[in-house]
TORSEMAR-895890 format. One record per residue (C-alpha): x, y, z. Coordinates in steps of 0.02 Angstrom, whole numbers, plus 50000, padded with zeros to 5 digits. Layout:
<recs>
X, Y, Z
...
</recs>
This chain:
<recs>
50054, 49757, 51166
50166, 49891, 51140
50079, 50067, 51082
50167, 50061, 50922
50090, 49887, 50887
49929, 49938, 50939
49945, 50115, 50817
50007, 49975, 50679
49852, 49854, 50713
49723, 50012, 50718
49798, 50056, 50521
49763, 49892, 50457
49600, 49885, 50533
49545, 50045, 50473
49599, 49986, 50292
49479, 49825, 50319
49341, 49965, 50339
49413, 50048, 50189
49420, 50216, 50287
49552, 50289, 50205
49550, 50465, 50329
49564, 50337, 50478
49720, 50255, 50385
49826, 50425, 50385
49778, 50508, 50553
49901, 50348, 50592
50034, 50467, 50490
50145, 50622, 50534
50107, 50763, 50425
50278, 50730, 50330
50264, 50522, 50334
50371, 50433, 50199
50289, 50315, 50098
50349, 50174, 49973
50330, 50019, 49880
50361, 49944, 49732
50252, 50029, 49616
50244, 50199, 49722
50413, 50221, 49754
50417, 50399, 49830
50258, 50465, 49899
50276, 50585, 50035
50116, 50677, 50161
49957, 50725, 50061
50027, 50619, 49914
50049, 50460, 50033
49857, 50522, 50110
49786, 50522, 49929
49864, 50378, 49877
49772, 50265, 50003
49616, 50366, 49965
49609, 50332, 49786
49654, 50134, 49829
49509, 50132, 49953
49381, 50235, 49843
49415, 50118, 49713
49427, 49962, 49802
49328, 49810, 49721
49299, 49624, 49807
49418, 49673, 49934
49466, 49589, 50098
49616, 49612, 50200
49712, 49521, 50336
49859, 49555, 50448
49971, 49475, 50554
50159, 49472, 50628
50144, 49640, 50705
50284, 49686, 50795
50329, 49849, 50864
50468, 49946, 50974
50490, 50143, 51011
50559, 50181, 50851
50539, 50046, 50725
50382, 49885, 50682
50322, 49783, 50546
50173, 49683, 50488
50147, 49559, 50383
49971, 49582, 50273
49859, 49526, 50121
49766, 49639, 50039
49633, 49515, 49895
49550, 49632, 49768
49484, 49641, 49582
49586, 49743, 49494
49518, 49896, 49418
49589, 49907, 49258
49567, 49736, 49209
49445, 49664, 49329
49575, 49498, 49375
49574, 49459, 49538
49760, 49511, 49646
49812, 49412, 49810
49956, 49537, 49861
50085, 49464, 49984
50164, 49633, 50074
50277, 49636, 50242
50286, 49825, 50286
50413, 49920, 50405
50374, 50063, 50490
50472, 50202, 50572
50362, 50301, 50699
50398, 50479, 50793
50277, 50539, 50913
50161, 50436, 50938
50118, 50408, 50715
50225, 50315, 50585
50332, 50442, 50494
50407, 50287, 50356
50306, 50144, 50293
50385, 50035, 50171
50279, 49901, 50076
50374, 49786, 49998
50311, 49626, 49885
50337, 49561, 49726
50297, 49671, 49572
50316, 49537, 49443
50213, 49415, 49550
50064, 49553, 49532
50099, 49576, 49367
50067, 49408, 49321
49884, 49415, 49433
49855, 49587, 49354
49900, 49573, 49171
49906, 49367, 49150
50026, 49302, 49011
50058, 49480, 48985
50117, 49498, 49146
50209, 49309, 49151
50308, 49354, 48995
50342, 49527, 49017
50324, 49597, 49195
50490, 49558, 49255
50587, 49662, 49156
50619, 49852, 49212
50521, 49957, 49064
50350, 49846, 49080
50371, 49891, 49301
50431, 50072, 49255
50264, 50058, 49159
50153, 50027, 49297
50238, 50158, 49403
50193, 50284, 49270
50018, 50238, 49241
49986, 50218, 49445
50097, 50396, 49469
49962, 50459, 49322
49811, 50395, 49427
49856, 50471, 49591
49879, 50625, 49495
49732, 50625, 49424
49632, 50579, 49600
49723, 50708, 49680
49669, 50858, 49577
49492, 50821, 49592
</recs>
């Protein structure tokens, strides 16, 4: 297995222990991190981000698979099954992640999956009738943006 895989597989594992400090010493100082609902998050931010998601993390199980991996680039397929904090429905999140590593840690990791899919675990009919549309997503950004600020100044 290439080293890159292996530094890919050791991240996901270390998210099934929920050890959130084991998670980013697989990052470079400056890494890059986005998805759909944190769409800019970049070294302690990305760090604090995966603390807060760990620290809160409720009924949670993860698997991963598809890892692939070269010098400079990888990816991963992985599903992350929680409760949802803020309204206690349960989330099966579908994700396929690229990473971009430089010496020896990922430097970019892009999550991508469906926003309105989650919506629709997270919010219900709420989220069937409304989270497609661009202000109800620009929503969640803003309240998850207001979270990790909030967990980060503690």
């Amino acid at each position: 297995m290439h080293p890159n895989a292996q530094l890919i597989a050791q991240f996901y594992q270390a998210f099934q222990r929920l050890d959130a400090e084991a998670m980013c010493a697989c990052y470079t100082d400056d890494i890059q991190f986005s998805d759909p609902v944190f769409t800019d998050l970049r070294g302690v931010q990305a760090g604090n981000m995966w603390r807060m998601l760990t620290a809160r993390a409720q009924d949670f199980s993860l698997v991963f698979d598809s890892i692939e991996a070269n010098d400079l680039e990888g990816s991963a397929h992985w599903v992350a099954s929680y409760s949802f904090s803020q309204t206690g429905r349960f989330i099966v999140n579908d994700i396929h992640a690229k990473f971009e590593f430089r010496d020896g840690k990922i430097c970019r990791h892009r999550d991508h999956f469906d926003l309105w899919k989650w919506s629709q675990q997270a919010m219900g009919v709420k989220g069937l009738l409304l989270g497609g549309l661009p202000f109800v997503q620009n929503k969640i950004r803003a309240q998850a943006a207001k979270n990790l600020q909030k967990f980060s100044s503690k």
